[in-house]
Every structure is written in structure tokens, then in C-alpha cells.
TORTOR-548656 format. One record per residue (C-alpha): residue number from 1; residue in one letter; chain; y, z, x. Coordinates in steps of 0.02 Angstrom, whole numbers. Layout:
BEGIN
+-----+------+-------+--------+--------+--------+
!  nr ! rest ! kette !     py !     pz !     px !
+-----+------+-------+--------+--------+--------+
! NUM !    A !     A !      Y !      Z !      X !
...
+-----+------+-------+--------+--------+--------+
END
This chain:
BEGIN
+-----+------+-------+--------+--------+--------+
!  nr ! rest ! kette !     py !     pz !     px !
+-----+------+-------+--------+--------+--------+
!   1 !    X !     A !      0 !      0 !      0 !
!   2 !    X !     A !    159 !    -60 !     71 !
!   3 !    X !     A !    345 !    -14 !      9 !
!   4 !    X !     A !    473 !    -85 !     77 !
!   5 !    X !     A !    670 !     -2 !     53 !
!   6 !    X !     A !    762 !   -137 !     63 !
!   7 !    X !     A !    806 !    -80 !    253 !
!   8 !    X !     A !    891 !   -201 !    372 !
!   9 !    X !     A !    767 !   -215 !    522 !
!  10 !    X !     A !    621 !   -252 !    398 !
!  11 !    X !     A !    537 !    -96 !    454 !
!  12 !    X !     A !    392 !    -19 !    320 !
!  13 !    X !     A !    503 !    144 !    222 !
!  14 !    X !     A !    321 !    189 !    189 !
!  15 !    X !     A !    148 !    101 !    274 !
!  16 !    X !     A !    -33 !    212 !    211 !
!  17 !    X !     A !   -159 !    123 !    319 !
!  18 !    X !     A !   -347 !    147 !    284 !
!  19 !    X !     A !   -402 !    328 !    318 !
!  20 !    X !     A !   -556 !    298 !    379 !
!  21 !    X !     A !   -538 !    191 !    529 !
!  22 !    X !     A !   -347 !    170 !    571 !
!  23 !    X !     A !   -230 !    222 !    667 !
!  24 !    X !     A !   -117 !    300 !    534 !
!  25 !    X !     A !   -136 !    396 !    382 !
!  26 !    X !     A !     18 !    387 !    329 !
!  27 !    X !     A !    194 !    300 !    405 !
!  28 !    X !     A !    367 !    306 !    348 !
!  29 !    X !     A !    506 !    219 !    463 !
!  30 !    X !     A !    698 !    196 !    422 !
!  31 !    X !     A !    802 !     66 !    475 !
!  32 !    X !     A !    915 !    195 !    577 !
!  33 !    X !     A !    748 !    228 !    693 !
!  34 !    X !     A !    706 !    383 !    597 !
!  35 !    X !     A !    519 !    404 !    553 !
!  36 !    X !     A !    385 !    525 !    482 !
!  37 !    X !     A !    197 !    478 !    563 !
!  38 !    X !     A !     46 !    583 !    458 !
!  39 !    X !     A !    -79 !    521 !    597 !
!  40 !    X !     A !   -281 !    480 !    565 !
!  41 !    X !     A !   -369 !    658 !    482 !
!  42 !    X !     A !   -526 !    576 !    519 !
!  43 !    X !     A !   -534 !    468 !    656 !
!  44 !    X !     A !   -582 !    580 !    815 !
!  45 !    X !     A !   -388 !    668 !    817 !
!  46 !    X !     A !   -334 !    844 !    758 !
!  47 !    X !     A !   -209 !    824 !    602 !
!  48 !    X !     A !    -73 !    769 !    690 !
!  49 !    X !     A !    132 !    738 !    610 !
!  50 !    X !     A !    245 !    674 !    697 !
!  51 !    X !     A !    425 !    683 !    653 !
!  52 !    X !     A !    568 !    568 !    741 !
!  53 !    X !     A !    750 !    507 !    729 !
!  54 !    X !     A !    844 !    399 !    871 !
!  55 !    X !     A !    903 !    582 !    961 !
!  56 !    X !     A !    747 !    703 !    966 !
!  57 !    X !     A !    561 !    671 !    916 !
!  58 !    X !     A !    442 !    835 !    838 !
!  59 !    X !     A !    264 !    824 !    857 !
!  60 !    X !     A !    106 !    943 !    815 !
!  61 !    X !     A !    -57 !    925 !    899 !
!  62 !    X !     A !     30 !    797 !    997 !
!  63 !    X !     A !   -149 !    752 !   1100 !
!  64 !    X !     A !   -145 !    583 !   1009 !
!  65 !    X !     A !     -9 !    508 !   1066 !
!  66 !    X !     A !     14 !    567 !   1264 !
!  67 !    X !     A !   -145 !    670 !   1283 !
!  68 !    X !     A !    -76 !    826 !   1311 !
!  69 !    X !     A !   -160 !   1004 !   1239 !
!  70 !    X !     A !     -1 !   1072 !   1179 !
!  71 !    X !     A !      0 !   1093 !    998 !
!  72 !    X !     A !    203 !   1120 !    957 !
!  73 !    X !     A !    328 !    981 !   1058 !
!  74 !    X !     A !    487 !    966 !   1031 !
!  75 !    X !     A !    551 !    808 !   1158 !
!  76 !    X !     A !    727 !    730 !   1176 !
!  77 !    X !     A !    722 !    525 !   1185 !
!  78 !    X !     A !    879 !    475 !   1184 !
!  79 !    X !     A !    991 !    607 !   1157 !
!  80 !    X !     A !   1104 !    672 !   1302 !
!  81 !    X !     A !   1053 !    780 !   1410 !
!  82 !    X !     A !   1192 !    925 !   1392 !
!  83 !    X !     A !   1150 !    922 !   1191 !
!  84 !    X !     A !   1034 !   1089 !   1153 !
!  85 !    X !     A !    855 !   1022 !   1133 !
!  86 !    X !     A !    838 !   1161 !    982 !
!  87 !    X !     A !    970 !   1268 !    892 !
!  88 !    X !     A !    947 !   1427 !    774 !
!  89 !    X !     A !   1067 !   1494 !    702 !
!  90 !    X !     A !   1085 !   1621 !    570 !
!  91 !    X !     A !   1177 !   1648 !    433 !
!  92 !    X !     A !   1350 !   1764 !    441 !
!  93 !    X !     A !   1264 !   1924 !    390 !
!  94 !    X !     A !   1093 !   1888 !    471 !
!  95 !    X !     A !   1001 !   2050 !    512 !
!  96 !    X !     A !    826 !   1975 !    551 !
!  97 !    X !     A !    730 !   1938 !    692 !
!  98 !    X !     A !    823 !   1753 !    742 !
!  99 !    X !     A !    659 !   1712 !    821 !
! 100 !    X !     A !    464 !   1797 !    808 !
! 101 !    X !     A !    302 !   1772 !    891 !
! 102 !    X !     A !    150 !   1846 !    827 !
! 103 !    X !     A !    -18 !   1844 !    883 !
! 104 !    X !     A !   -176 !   1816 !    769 !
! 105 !    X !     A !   -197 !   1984 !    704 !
! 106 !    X !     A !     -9 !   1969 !    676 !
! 107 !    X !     A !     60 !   2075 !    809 !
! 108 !    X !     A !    232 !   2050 !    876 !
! 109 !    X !     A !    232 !   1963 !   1068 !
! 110 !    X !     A !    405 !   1920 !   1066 !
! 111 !    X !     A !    562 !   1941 !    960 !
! 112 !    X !     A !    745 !   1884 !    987 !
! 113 !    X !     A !    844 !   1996 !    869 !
! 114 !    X !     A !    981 !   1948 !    761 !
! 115 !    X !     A !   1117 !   2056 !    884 !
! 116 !    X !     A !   1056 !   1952 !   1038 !
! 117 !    X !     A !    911 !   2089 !   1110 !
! 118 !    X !     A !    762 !   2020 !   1133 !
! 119 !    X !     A !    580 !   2112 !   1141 !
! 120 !    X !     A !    425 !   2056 !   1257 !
! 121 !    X !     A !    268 !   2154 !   1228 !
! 122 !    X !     A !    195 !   2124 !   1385 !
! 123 !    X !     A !    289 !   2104 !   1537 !
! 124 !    X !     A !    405 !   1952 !   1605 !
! 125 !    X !     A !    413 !   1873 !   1770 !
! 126 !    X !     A !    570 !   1771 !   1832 !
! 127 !    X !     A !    546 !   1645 !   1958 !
! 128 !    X !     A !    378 !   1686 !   1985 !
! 129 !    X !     A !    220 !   1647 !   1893 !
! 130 !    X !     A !    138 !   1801 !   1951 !
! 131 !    X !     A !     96 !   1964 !   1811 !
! 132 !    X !     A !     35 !   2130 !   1851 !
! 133 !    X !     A !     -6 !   2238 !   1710 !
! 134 !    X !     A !     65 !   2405 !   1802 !
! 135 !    X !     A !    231 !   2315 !   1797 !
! 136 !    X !     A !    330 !   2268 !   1654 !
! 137 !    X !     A !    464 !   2143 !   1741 !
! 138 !    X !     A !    406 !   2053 !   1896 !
! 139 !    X !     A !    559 !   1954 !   1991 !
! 140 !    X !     A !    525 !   1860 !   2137 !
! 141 !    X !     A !    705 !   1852 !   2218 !
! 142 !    X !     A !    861 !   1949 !   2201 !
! 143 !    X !     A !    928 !   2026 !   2098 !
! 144 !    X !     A !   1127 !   2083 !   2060 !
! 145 !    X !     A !   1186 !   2200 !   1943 !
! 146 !    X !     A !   1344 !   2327 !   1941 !
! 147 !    X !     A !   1233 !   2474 !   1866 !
! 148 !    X !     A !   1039 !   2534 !   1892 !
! 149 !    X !     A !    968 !   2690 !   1782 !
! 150 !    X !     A !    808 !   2762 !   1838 !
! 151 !    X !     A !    751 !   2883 !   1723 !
! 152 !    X !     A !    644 !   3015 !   1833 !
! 153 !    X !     A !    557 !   3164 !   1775 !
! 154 !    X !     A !    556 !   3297 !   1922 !
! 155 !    X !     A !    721 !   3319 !   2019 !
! 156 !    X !     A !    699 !   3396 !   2178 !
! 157 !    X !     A !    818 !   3541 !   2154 !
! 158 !    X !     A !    695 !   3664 !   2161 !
! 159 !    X !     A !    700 !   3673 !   2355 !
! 160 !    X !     A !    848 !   3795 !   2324 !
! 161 !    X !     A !    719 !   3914 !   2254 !
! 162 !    X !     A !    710 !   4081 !   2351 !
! 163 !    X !     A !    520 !   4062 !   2369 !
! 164 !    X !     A !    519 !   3880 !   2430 !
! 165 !    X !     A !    412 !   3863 !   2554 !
! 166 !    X !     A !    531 !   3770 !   2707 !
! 167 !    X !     A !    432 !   3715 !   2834 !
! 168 !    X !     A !    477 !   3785 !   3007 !
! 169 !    X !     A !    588 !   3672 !   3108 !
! 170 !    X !     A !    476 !   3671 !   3247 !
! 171 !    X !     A !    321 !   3614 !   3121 !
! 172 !    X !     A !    437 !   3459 !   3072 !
! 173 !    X !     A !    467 !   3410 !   3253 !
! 174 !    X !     A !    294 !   3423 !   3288 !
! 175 !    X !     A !    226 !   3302 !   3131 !
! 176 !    X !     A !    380 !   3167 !   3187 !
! 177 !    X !     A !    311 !   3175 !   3355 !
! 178 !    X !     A !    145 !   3130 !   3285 !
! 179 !    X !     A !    198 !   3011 !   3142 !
! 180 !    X !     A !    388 !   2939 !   3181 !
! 181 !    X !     A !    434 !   2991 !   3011 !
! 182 !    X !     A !    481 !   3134 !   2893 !
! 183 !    X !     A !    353 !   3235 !   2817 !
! 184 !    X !     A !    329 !   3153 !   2621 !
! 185 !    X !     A !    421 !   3021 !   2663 !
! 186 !    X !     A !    323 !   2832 !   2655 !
! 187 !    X !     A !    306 !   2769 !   2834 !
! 188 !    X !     A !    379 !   2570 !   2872 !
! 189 !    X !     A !    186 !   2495 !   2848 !
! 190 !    X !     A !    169 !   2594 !   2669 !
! 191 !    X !     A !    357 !   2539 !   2603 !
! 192 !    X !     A !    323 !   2327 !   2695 !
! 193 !    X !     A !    125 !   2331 !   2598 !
! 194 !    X !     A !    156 !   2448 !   2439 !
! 195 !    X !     A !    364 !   2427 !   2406 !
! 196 !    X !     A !    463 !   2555 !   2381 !
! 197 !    X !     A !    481 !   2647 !   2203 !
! 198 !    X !     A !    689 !   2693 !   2184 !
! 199 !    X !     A !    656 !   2828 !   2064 !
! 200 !    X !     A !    532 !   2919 !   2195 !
! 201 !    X !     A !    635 !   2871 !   2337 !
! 202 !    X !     A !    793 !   2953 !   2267 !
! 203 !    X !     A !    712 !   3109 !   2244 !
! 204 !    X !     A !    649 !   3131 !   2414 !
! 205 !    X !     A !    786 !   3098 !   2494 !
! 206 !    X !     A !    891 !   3213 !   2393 !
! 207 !    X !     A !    730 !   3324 !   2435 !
! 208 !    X !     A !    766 !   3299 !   2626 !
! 209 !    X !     A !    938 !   3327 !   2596 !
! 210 !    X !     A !    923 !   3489 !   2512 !
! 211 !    X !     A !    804 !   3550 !   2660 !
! 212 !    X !     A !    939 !   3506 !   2781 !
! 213 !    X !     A !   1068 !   3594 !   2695 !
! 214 !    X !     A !    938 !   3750 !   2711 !
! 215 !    X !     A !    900 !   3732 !   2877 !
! 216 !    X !     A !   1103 !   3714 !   2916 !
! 217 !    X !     A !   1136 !   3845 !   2824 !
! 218 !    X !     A !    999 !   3955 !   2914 !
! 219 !    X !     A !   1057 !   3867 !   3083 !
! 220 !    X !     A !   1250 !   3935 !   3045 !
! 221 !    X !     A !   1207 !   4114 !   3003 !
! 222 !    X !     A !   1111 !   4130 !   3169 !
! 223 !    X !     A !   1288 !   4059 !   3276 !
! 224 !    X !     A !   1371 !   4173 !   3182 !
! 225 !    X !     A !   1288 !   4336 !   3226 !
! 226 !    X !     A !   1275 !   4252 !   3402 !
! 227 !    X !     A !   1447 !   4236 !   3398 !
! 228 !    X !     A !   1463 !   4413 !   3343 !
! 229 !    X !     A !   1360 !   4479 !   3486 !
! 230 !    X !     A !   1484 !   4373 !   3610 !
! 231 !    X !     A !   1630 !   4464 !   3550 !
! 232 !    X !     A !   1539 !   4625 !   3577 !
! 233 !    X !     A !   1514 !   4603 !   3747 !
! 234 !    X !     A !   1686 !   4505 !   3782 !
! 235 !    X !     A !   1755 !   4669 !   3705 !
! 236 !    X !     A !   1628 !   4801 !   3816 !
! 237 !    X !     A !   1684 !   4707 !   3968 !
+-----+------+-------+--------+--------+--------+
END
């Protein structure tokens, strides 16, 4: 069954070819290039449509017209290249989700919400193709910001505790001697094969810092009762 729309070019408005054994099931083209494919149910492809103007061209289950496995394509032909290849946009007042992916037992993978935030449920890599499941965001390269938050659960101020146990100077100078690093802190092999966790870091060396302060503090009370003893004797003599 042919129809033809009157249309300039003397294209088919709508062409249904046999079912069975061609290569359409159903064709409509416009004279303006537009055209809506309902390709073969039956004839060795998945259900394929196929939707096209003269700017961008739509296809699911594309595998029977390039081959590839990808069931959603959305493809510019002959639209520039600066034009967006797909626009959403929502209404004035829109409060839901602007985009949603779910999986088959209709979980939510990934969510852009209506104020701009988006939501992955697993994690995202960025210039990398690499995932790790400890890590939620995985960036291979640099990466500049004016502000980082770590939230961290244990904050090292408990070395001001009266029963701290402060290791001996002489102990510390004898495990640098031995390792050519502070005691708890990760040597150069552990931070170049492991990394180095910012949250951890920060509270050891705030830890460090705080067991300096003791040992200064310590360090200055014995001068001073040195320096007491001095004036003694400057005074006896």
C-alpha cells in the first residue's frame, strides 16, 4: 500500500512493504527529509524505529542499520556542531527529577534533579575508565577547587590528656634512627603505593603537633629551673 502526499520530491508520505521478507515494515518520508522507519519485526532484526529530520536522526535497537549493540542513539547528520545534540528542559515550576535512570528492579542509578544536583549510586570516574568499589569518585588528574571538607571522626586532641602516654624523646630518636620517619606516620613507599588519605593525614599531623607542643612545653620548664639554679649560684658567688 502506497500513499503518496502530494510532496514535491515524489518521496512515499507512507510505504508498508511486505512483513515477511522486506526490508521495511513500515516507512513514512516527507518532502523536507523528515522520516519515520518501523523496520522488519520478523526478518532476523530486533524491532527497530527509526526517527529522522534533515538536523538529528533517533534510532532504537539501531544494530540494523550500522551494526552496533547499542539500543538508544541519538546522532547529529547535518546539524552544526555547537547546536546541543539533546535538550530537557522543564517547565517553570518543575520540582522533579529532570532526568532518571533505573535499573530492572527499578532502583535509582542516576538522577539529575530539577535544582541542578545530580545523584550517582555507584561511584564516578573522570578521565579515567578505572572503578574501585572502596571509592566513590575516582579522578585520574588534577583537581582545583577553593574549598575541601573532610568530615573525620576522631580528632587527635586527646594527646592533651594528663594520662597520655608521650613517648620519651629519646624512644622517638631511636625509632627515626631505625625507620627515617615519625612514629604513626606512613613512610614515602606506603604514601607512593597506597596514597595518602587527607582526613587521616590531618589528624596525625595535628597529632605530631600536639606532641611537640608537649615535649616544648616539658623542654621549657626544665631551662627554666636551670635557669633558676644559674642565678643561685651567680648570686652565692
Amino acid at each position: 500500500l502506497t500513499i503518496n502526499a502530494r510532496n514535491k520530491t515524489n518521496n512515499f508520505a507512507l510505504l508498508i512493504t511486505d512483513i515477511g521478507n522486506g526490508d521495511a515494515a513500515c516507512r513514512m518520508i516527507g518532502a523536507s527529509g523528515g522520516s519515520l522507519d518501523l523496520i522488519n519485526f520478523n526478518y532476523g532484526h530486533s524491532p527497530t524505529w527509526k526517527y529522522t529530520n534533515k538536523h538529528a536522526k533517533w534510532m532504537v535497537n539501531n544494530n540494523a542499520f550500522d551494526g552496533s549493540s547499542e539500543s538508544y542513539t541519538f546522532e547529529h547528520e547535518n546539524q552544526a556542531p555547537t547546536v546541543a545534540l539533546m535538550l530537557l528542559k522543564g517547565q517553570a515550576s518543575q520540582t522533579g527529577d529532570m532526568l532518571k535512570v533505573k535499573n530492572s528492579s527499578g532502583i535509582d542509578l542516576f538522577r539529575i534533579l530539577s535544582d541542578g544536583k545530580g545523584y550517582f549510586a555507584g561511584g564516578v570516574s573522570i578521565g579515567t575508565t578505572v572503578t574501585d568499589a572502596a571509592y566513590k569518585l575516582w579522578v585520574e588528574g588534577s583537581i582545583r577547587t577553593r574549598k575541601v571538607r573532610v568530615d573525620q571522626g576522631a580528632w587527635p586532641d586527646y594527646v592533651f590528656h594528663h594520662n597520655y602516654p608521650l613517648l620519651p624523646l629519646s624512644e622517638v630518636e631511636k625509632f627515626i634512627q631505625q625507620n627515617n620517619h615519625l612514629p604513626e606516620v606512613p613512610s614515602a613507599k606506603e604514601v607512593e603505593e597506597n596514597g595518602l588519605d587527607l582526613g587521616d593525614n590531618q589528624a596525625t599531623l595535628l597529632k605530631k603537633v600536639e606532641e611537640l607542643t608537649l615535649y616544648l612545653i616539658e623542654q621549657n620548664k626544665k631551662i627554666e629551673q636551670l635557669q633558676k639554679e644559674v642565678d643561685t649560684l651567680k648570686k652565692q658567688k
